[in-house]
LUMKOLTI-646680 format. One record per residue (C-alpha): residue in one letter; y, z, x. Coordinates in steps of 0.02 Angstrom, whole numbers, plus 32768, in hexadecimal, padded with zeros to 4 digits. Each point is the difference from the previous one (the first is absolute). Layout:
BEGIN
   aa      v      w      u
    A      Y      Z      X
...
END
This chain:
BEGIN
   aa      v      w      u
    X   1EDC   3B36   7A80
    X   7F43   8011   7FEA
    X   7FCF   7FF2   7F47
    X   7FA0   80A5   8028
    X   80A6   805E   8029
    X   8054   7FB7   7F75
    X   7F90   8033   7F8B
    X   7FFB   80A0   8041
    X   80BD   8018   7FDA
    X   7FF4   7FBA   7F60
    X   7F7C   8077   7FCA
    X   805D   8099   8059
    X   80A4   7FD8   7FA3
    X   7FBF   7FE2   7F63
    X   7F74   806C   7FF1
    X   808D   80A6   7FC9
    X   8028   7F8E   7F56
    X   7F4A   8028   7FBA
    X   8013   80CA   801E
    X   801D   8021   7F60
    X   7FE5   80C2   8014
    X   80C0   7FEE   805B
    X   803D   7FEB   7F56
    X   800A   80B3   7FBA
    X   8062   804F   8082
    X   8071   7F6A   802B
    X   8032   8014   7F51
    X   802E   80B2   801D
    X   8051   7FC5   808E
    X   8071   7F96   7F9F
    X   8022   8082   7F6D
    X   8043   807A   8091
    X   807E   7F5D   8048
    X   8030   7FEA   7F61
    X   8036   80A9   7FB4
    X   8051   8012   80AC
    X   8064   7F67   7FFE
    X   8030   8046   7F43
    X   8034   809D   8038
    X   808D   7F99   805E
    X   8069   7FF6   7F6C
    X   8076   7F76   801B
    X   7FE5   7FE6   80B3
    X   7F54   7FB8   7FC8
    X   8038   7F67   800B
    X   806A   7FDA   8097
    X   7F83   806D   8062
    X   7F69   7F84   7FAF
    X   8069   7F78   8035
    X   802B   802A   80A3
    X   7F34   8020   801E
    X   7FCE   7F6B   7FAA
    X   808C   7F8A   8070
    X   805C   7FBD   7F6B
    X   80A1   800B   805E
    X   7FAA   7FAB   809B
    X   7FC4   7F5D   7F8E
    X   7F52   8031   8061
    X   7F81   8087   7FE3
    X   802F   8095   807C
    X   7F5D   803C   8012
    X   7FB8   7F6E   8088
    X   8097   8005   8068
    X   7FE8   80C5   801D
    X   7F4A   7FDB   801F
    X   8045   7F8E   8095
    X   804F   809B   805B
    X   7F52   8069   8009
    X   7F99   7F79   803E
    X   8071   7FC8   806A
    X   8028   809D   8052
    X   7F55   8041   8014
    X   7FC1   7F63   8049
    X   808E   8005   807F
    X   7FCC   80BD   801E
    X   7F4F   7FBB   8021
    X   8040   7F72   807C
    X   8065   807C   8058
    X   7F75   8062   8013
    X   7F87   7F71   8033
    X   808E   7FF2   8099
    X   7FFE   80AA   8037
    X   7F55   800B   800D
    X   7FFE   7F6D   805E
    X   807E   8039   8080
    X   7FA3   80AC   7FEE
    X   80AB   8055   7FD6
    X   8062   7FD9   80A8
    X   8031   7F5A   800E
    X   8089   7FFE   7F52
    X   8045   80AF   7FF3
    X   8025   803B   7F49
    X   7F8A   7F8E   7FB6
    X   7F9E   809E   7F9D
    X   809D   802E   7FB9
    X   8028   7F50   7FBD
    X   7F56   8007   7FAA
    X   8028   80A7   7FBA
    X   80A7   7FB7   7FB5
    X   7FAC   7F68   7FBB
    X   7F8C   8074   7FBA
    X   807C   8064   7FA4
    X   8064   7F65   7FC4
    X   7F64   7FE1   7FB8
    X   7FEB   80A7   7FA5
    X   80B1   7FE2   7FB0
    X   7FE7   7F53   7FC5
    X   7F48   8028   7FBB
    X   8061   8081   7F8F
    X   8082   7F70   7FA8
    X   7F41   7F95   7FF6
    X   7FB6   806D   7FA6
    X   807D   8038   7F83
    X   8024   7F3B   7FDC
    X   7F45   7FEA   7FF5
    X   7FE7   807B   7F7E
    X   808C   7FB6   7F8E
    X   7FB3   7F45   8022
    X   7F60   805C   7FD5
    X   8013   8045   7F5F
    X   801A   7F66   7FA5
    X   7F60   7FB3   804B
    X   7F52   7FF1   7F9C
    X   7F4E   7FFD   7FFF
    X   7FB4   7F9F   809A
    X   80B3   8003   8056
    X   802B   80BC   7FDD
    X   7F4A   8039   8043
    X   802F   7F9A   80BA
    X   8099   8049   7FE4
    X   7FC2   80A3   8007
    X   7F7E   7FE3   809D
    X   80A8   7FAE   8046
    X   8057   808F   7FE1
    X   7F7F   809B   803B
    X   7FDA   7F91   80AC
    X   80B6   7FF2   8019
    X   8015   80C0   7FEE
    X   7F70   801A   8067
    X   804F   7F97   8089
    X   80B4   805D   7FF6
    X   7F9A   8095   8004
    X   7FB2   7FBC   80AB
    X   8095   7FCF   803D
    X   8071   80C4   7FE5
    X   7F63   8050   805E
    X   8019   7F85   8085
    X   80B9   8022   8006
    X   7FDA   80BC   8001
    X   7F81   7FF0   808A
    X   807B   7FAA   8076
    X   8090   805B   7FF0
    X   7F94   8099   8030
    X   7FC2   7FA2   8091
    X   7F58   7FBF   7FD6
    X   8014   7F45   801C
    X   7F51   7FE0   800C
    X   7FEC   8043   7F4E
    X   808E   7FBA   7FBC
    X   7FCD   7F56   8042
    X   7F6D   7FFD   7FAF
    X   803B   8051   7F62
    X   807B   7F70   7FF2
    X   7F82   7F74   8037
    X   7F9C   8045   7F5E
    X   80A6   7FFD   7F99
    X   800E   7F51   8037
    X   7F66   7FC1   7FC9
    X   7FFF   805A   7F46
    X   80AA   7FAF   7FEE
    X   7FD2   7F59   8021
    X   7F61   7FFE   7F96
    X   808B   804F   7F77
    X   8062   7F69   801D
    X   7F7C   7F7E   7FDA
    X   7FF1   8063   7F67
    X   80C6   7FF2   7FE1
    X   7FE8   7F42   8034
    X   7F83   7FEB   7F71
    X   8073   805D   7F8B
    X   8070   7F76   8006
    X   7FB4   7F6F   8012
    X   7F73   8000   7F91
    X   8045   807B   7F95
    X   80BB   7FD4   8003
    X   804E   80A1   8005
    X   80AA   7FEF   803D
    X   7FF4   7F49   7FEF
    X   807F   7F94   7F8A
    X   7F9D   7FD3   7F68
    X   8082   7F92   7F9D
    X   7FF8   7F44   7FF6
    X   8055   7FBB   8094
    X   7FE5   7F54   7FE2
    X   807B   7F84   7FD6
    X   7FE1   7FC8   7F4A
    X   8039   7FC4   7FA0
    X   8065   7F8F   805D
    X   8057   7FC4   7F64
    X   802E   803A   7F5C
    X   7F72   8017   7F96
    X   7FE4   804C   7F62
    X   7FD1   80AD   7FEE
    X   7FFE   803A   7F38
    X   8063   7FE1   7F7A
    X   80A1   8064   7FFB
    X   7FC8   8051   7F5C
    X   7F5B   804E   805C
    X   807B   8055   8069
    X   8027   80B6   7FC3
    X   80AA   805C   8025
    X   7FDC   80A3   8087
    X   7F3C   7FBC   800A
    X   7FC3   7FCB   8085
    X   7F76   7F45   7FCF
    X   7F93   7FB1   8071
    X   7FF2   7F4A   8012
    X   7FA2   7F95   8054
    X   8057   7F78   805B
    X   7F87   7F64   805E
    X   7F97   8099   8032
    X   8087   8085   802C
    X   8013   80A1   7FBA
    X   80BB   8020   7FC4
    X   8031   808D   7FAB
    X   809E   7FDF   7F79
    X   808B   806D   7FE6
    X   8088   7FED   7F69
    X   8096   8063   7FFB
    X   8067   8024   7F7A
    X   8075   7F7F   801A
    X   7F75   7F86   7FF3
    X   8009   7FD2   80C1
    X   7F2C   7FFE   8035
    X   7FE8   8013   80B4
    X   7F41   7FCA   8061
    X   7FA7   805D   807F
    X   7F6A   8002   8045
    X   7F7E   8062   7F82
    X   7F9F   8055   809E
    X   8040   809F   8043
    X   7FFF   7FEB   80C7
    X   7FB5   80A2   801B
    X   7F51   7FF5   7FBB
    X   8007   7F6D   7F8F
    X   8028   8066   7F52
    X   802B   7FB0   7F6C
    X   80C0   8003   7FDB
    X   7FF7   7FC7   7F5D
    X   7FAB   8095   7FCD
    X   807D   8060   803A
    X   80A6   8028   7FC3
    X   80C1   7FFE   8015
    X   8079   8090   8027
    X   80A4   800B   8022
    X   7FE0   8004   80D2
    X   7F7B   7F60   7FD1
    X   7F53   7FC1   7FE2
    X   7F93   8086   8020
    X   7F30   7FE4   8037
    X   7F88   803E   7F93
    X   7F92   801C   8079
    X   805B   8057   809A
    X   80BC   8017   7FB1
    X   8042   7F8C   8087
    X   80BA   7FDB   7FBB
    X   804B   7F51   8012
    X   80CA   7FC1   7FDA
    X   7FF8   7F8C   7F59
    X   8090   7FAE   8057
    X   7FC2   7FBE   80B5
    X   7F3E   804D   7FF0
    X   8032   806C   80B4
    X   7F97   809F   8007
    X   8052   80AB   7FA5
    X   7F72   806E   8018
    X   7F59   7FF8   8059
    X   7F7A   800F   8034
    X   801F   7F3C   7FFD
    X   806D   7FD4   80A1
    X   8012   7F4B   7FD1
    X   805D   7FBD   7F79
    X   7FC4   7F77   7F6E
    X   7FFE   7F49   8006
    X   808E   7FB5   7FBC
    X   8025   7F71   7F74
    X   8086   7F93   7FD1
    X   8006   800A   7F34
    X   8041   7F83   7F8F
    X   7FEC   7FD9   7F39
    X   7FF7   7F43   7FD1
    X   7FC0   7FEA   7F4A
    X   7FDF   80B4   7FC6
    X   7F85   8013   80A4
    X   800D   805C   809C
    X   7FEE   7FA2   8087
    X   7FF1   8055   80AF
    X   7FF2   7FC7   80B9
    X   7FF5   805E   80B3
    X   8085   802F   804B
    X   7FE4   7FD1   80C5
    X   7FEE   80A1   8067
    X   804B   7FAC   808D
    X   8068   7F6F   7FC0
    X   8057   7FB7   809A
    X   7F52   7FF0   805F
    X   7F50   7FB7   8001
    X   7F94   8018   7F84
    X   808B   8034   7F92
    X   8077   7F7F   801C
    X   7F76   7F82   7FC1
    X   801B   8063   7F69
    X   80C0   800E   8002
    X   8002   7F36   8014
    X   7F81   7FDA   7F60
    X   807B   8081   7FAA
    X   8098   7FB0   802B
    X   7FD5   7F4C   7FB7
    X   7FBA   805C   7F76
    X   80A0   8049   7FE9
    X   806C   7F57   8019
    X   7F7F   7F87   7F87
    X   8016   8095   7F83
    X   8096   7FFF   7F80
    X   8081   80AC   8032
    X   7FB1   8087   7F72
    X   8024   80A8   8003
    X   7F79   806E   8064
    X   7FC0   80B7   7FD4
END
């Protein structure tokens, strides 16, 4: 790609993080989601949940976005078609567009609502694309149910060129969306993934470890996050929250878990597996163990029986066989 194009993109997608005058009323914005989220009374949470993809392991939000691009690019190629067999030589081809159209319309709907609850928790440079992401995206829905409109009362001509216009909003959106994630990492997992350390290595002393507290440690250049229970077993995960990097060990235990400070994403003190979003994936794990008065931790391999984590699961098990059987938390 020409560096001229490129930089053109570059400038165009990043140019919304310096509009600073979004600020005020995507604030408002997010006061109004959140008092209506609240006035969902217990079903706050599944519903946030269900938006947010916790129960899908995946943020819901870019899968849905799939179904209105899709469809209204298939309503445009359909289109492209029947003009090109100037409506005589495929019969039924303007009502195929008109469907794919629609399906559009319906999956647009489940985008946006998904969006919004992905959006909320966003800030500064990322919420202000967010919002250009979200007002072009609206604009191109918008597009698109004028276009369905137009050809169900007949006007194909119209509604073609509505929905080529709905098309190209959408896809400018997109890039936006595109730049949400990857340079921004919404939706993206922001724990530790790596694999040390390999081997058990000391942590803190057993003593720096506080019952129903949650204590960071840093381990050969790992964040781990150390949890003590009353019966004095201490469990290790990773000290990132997946979802947008907060700090767990400024967070807090309850009885469902250890709860975010940041975004009140829930995780399972036994396994680290995801209670409550908006995180969708759950913590990295570590084996625990106390040898001298001092924790000692190492990664569990997320995949143990295959490469790279069976390079791991082999240094672990001679590890385990030079070691003398002790007793492990």
């Amino acid at each position: 790609m020409p560096s001229s194009v490129r930089d053109l993109i570059e400038r165009a997608t990043t140019a919304p993080e310096a509009w600073d005058q979004l600020d005020r009323p995507s604030y408002r914005a997010e006061h109004v989601l959140g008092v209506t989220f609240n006035a969902l009374g217990r079903a706050r949470g599944p519903v946030v949940d269900v938006l947010h993809g916790t129960w899908l392991g995946h943020p819901l939000h870019p899968a849905l976005t799939d179904v209105p691009i899709g469809s209204w690019t298939a309503a445009l190629a359909l289109d492209a078609v029947d003009l090109v067999g100037g409506g005589r030589r495929t019969p039924g081809l303007a009502a195929a567009s008109r469907t794919c159209t629609g399906l559009g319309l319906l999956g647009a709907a489940g985008a946006v609502v998904t969006g919004l609850a992905d959006w909320q928790h966003t800030h500064e440079g990322a919420r202000r694309v967010g919002v250009v992401h979200g007002l072009m995206s609206t604009a191109a829905t918008g597009l698109q149910l004028a276009s369905w409109v137009e050809r169900r009362r007949g006007r194909t001509a119209r509604g073609r060129v509505l929905g080529l216009a709905g098309w190209a909003v959408v896809s400018a959106s997109a890039a936006l969306g595109g730049a949400l994630t990857y340079r921004h990492g919404i939706g993206g997992d922001h724990a530790d993934r790596s694999l040390a350390p390999r081997t058990f290595t000391d942590a803190l002393a057993l003593a720096d470890v506080p019952e129903g507290r949650p204590t960071r440690a840093d381990v050969d250049g790992v964040r781990v996050v150390l949890l003590r229970t009353g019966g004095g077993e201490v469990r290790a995960f990773g000290e990132q929250c997946p979802h947008l990097d907060g700090p767990l060990s400024q967070g807090w235990i309850t009885r469902e878990g250890l709860v975010c400070p940041w975004h009140g994403s829930c995780f399972s003190v036994e396994d680290g597996a995801v209670v409550h979003g908006p995180a969708t994936a759950p913590l990295a794990r570590f084996e625990t163990r106390v040898r001298a008065g001092r924790v000692q931790v190492r990664r569990v391999p997320p995949v143990p029986g295959a490469s790279p984590g069976s390079v791991t699961a082999l240094e672990q098990q001679r590890e385990d066989e030079q070691e003398v059987p002790d007793a492990r938390h």
